[in-house]
C-alpha positions as CSV (number, residue, x, y, z in Angstrom):
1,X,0.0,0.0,0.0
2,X,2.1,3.2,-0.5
3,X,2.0,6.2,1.4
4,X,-1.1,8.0,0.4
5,X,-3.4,4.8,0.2
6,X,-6.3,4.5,2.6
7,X,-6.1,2.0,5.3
8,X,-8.9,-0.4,4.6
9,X,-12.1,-0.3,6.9
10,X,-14.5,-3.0,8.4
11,X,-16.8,-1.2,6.0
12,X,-14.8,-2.6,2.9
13,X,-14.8,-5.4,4.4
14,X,-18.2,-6.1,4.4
15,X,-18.4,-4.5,1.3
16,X,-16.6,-6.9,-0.6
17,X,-18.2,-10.2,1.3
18,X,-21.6,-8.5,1.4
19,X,-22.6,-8.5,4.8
20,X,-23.1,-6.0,7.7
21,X,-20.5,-5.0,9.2
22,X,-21.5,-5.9,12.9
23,X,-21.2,-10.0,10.9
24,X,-17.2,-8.9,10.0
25,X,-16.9,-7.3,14.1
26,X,-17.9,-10.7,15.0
27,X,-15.9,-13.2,13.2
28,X,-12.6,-11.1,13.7
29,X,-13.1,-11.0,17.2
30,X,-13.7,-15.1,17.4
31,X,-17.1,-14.3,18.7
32,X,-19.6,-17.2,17.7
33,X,-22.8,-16.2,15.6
34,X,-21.6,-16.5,12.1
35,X,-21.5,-19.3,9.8
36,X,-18.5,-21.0,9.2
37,X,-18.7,-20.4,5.3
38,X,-19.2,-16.4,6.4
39,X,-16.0,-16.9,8.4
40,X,-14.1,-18.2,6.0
41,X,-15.5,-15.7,3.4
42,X,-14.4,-12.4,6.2
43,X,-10.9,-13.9,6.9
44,X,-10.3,-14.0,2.9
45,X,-11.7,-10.4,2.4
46,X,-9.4,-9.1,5.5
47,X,-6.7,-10.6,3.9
48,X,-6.8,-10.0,0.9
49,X,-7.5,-6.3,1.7
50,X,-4.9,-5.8,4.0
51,X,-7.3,-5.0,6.7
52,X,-5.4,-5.4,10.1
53,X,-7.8,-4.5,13.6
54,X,-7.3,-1.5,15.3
55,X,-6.4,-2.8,18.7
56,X,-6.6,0.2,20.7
57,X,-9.7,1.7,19.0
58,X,-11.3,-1.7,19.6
59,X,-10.2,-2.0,23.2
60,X,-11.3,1.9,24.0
61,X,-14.7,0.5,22.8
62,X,-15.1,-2.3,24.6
63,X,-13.3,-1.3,27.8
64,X,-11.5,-4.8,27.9
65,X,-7.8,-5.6,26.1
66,X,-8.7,-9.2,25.0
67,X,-5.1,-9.6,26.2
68,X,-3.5,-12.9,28.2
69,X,0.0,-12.2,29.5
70,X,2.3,-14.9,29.6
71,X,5.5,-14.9,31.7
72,X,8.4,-17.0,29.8
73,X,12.0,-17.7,30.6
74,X,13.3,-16.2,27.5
75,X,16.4,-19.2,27.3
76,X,14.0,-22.0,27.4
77,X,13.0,-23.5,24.2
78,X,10.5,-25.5,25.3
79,X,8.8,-22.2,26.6
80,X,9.2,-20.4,23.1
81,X,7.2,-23.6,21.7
82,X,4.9,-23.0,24.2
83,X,3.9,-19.3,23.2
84,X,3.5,-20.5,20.0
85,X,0.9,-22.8,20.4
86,X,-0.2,-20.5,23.0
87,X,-0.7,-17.5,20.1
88,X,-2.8,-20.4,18.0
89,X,-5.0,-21.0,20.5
90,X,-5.5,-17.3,21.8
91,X,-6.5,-16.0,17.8
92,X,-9.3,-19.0,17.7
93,X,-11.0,-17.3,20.6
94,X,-10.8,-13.7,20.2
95,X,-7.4,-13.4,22.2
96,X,-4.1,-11.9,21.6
97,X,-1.2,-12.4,23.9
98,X,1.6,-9.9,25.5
99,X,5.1,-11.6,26.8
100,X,6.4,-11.0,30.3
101,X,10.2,-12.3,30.0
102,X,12.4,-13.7,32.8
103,X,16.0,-13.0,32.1
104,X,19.5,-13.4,34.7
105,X,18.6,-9.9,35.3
106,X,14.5,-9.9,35.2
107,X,12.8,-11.9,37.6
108,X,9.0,-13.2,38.4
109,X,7.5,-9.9,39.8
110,X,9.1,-7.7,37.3
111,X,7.5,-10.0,34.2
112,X,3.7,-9.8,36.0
113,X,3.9,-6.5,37.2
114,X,4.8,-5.5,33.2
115,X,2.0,-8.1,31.7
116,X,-0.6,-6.5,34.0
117,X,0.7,-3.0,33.4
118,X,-0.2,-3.8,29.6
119,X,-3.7,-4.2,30.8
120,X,-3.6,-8.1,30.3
121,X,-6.9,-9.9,31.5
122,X,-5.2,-13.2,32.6
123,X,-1.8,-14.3,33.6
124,X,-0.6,-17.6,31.7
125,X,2.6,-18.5,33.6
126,X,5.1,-21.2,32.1
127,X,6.6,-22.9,35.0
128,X,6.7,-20.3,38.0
129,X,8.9,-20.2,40.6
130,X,7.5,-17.9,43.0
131,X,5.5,-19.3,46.1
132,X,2.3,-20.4,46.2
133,X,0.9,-17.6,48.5
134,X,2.8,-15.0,46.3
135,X,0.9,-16.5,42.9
136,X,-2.3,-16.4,44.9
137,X,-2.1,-12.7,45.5
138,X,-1.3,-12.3,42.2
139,X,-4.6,-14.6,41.2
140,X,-6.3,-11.6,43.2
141,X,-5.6,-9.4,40.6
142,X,-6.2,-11.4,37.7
143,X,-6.8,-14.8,36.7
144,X,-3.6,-17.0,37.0
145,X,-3.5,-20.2,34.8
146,X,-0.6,-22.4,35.9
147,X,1.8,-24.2,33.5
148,X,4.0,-26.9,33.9
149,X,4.4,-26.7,38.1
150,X,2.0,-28.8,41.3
151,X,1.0,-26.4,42.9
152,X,-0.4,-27.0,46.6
153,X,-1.5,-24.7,49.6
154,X,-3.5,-21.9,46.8
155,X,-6.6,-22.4,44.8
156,X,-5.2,-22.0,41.3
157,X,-5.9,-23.2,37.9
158,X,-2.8,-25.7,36.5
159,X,-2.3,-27.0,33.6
160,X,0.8,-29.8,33.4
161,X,2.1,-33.1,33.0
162,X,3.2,-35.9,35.8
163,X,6.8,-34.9,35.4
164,X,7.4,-37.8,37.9
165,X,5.8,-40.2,35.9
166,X,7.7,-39.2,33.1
167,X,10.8,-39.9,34.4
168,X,10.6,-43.1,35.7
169,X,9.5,-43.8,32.1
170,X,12.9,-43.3,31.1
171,X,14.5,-45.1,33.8
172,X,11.8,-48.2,33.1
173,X,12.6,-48.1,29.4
174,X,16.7,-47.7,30.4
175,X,16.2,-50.5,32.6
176,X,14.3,-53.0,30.1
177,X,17.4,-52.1,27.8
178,X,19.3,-53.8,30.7
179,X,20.6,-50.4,32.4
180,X,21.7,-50.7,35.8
181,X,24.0,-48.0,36.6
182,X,22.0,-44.6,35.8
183,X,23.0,-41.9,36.8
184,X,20.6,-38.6,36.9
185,X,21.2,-34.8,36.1
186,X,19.1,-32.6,38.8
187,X,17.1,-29.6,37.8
188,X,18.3,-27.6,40.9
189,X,15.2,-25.6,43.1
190,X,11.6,-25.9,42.5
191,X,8.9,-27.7,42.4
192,X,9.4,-29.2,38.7
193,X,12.6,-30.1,39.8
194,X,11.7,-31.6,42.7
195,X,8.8,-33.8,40.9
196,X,11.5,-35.0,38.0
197,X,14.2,-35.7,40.8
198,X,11.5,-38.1,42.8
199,X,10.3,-39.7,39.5
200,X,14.0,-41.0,39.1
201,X,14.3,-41.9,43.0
202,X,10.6,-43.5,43.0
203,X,11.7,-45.4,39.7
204,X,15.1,-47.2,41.0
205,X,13.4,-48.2,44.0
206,X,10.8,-50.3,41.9
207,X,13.7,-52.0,40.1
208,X,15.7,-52.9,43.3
209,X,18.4,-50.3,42.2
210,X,18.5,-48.3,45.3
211,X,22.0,-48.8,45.8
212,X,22.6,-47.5,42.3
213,X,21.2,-44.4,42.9
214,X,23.0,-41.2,42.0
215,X,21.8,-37.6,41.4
216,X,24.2,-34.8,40.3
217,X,23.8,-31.2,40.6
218,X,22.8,-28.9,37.5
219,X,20.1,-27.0,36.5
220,X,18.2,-26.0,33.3
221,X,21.1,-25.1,31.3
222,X,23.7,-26.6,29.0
223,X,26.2,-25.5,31.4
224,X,25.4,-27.3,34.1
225,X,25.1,-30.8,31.7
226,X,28.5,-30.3,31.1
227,X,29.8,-30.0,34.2
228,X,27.9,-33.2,35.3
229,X,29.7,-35.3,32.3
230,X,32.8,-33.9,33.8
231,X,32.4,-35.3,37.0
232,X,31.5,-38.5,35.4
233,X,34.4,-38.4,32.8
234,X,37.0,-37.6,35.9
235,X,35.7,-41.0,37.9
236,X,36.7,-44.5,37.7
237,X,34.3,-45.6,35.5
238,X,31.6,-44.2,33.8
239,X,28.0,-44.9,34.1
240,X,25.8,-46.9,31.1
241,X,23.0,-44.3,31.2
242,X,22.5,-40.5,32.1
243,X,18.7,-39.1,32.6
244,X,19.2,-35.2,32.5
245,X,16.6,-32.6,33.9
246,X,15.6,-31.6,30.4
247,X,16.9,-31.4,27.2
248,X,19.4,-28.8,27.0
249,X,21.2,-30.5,30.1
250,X,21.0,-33.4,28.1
251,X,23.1,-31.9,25.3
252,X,25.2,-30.5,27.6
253,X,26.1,-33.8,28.7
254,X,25.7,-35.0,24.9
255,X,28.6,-32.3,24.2
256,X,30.8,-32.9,26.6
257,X,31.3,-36.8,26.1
258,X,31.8,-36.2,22.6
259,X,34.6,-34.0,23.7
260,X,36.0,-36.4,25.2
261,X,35.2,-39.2,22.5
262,X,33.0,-41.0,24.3
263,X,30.3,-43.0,22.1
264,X,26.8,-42.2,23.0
265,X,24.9,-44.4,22.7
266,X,27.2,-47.1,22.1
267,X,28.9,-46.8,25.8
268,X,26.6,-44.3,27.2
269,X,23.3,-43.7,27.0
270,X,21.5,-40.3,27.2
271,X,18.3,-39.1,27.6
272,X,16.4,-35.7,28.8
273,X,13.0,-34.4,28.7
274,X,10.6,-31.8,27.1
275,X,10.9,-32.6,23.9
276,X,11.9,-29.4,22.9
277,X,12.7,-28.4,19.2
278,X,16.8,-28.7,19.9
279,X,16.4,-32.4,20.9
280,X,14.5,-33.4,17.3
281,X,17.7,-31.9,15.3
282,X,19.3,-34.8,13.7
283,X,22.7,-33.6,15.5
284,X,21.3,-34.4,18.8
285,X,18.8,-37.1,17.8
286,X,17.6,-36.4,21.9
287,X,15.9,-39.7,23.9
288,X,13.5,-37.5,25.6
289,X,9.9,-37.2,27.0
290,X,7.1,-35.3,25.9
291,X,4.8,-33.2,28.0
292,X,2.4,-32.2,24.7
293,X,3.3,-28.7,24.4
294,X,0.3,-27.7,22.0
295,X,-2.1,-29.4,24.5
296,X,-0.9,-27.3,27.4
297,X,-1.4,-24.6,25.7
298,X,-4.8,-25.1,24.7
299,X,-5.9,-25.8,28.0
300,X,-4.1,-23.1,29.8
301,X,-6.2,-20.7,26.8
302,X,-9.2,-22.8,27.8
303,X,-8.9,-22.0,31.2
304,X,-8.0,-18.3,31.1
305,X,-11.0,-18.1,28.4
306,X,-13.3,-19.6,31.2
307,X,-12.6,-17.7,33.9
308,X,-12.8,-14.2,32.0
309,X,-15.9,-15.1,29.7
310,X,-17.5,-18.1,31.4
311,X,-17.3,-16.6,35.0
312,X,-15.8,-20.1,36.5
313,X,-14.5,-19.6,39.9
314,X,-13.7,-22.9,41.5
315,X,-9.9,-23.9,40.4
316,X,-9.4,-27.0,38.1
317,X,-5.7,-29.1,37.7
318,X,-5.1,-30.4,34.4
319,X,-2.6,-33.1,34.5
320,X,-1.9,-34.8,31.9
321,X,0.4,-38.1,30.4
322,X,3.5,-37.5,28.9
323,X,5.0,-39.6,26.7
324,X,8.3,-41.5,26.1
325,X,9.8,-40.1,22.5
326,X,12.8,-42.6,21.6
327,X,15.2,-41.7,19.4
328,X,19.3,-42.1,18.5
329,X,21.1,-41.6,22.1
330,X,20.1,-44.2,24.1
331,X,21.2,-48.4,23.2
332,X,21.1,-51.8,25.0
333,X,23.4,-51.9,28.2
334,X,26.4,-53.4,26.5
């Protein structure tokens, strides 16, 4: 469009589709009523117009922002997955989202007291750190949906996966591949980490390996996966299997035994968990575990969505399965 054109209007919108303009208010702002083929027609004539919503107009008019914030670490991949299936299921409703990021220098309070500053009508928060009484106060404020953390002692809406269950997957499948000697990558502080750290514990037990039991220090990064294969690589003998805290601790672990020359899986096998979108690059080939990242998202949107439109009070826990993903780093115990 160059610089003199108009700015296309809902009016040529409705123009071009031939119907009223309140039809073309409805089905760009995801609010039922008209027919699917009318949708369909709309979103073609807004497109191929050019026409883009005025937000702010739109939100002076209705007094509400249609906005959900959502707090992400900003180093996390399996967060950035996240707020994209996050935006899909936000525009299917009527939604739009604003980011909140946590950085080494930006923490939890900073990130919500931005996303409500931006006049954001829910709070989605991707794996929270802060105490339950703290997210409750915030939940005061506005709706707080949950993501990946238990939560206990506040009356919250969560949405996650058994991240204890989906460990001990990996140790039962390590173990039918006759592993014995497993050694496990900690997440550090927190809840998650304190769920992921039990599913390995809970899982040895069940296979009589309590004796075998091992748990190194790290966190979420591919620092700290490094620095756990260096430990291993500087004692007598190495392990068969590591199970990291999540996938970039995995590769961190993956990158230092190359290093080294070690042959994963062939002498060592490795494994981590979110199947985030590093671990399904053929140079990392990750063993990991799934927690359904687009199904998360949906029902964290659900939730938020049912709270602000619906007027549901009482708090609901989604939990759901995750899911083993094998792929190229982990072998038969040789």
């Amino acid at each position: 469009m160059g610089s003199g054109a108009r700015r296309p209007r809902l009016e040529d919108v409705a123009a071009k589709v031939g119907v009223s303009t309140a039809s073309v208010s409805l089905v760009l702002r995801g609010v039922p009523g008209p027919s699917e083929r009318t949708r369909q027609r709309v979103l073609k004539a807004a497109a191929d117009l050019g026409y883009q919503v005025d937000r702010t107009a739109s939100t002076l008019a209705s007094r509400r922002s249609r906005l959900l914030g959502v707090m992400i670490e900003i180093r996390s991949p399996f967060h950035a997955e996240l707020v994209e299936h996050l935006h899909d299921a936000a525009e299917e409703v009527g939604y739009d989202l604003v980011l909140g990021t946590l950085t080494r220098t930006r923490d939890e309070h900073t990130a919500t007291r931005t996303l409500l500053a931006f006049r954001s009508e829910a709070l989605i928060l991707l794996g929270p750190t802060s105490p339950a009484e703290t997210l409750a106060a915030l939940d005061a404020q506005a709706p707080v949906i949950v993501v990946g953390r238990r939560i206990t002692g506040a009356a919250l809406d969560v949405v996650r996966s058994a991240d204890d269950e989906g460990v001990g997957q990996l140790v039962d499948h390590l173990v039918d591949l006759g592993h014995r000697d497993i050694v496990y990558v900690d997440g550090g502080k927190g809840v998650i980490a304190t769920d992921r750290r039990r599913g390995y514990r809970t899982a040895m037990r069940r296979h009589g390996l309590d004796d075998r039991i091992r748990v190194l220090t790290g966190d979420h990064t591919e620092e700290s996966g490094e620095r756990a294969a260096r430990l291993l690589l500087e004692a007598p003998q190495l392990p068969t299997a590591v199970v990291a805290f999540n996938d970039p601790c995995a590769i961190g672990v993956l990158t230092a035994l190359s290093r080294a020359g070690v042959d994963v899986p062939g002498r060592v096998s490795v494994a981590g968990y979110d199947n985030d979108t590093l671990s399904r690059l053929s140079c990392f080939n990750l063993t990991t575990v799934s927690q359904g990242a687009r199904e998360q998202a949906r029902h964290a949107v659900t939730a938020a969505v049912e709270r602000l439109d619906d007027g549901r009070t009482a708090p609901r826990e989604v939990v759901l399965t995750p899911g083993l993903v094998v792929r190229g780093t982990i072998a038969r115990a040789v």
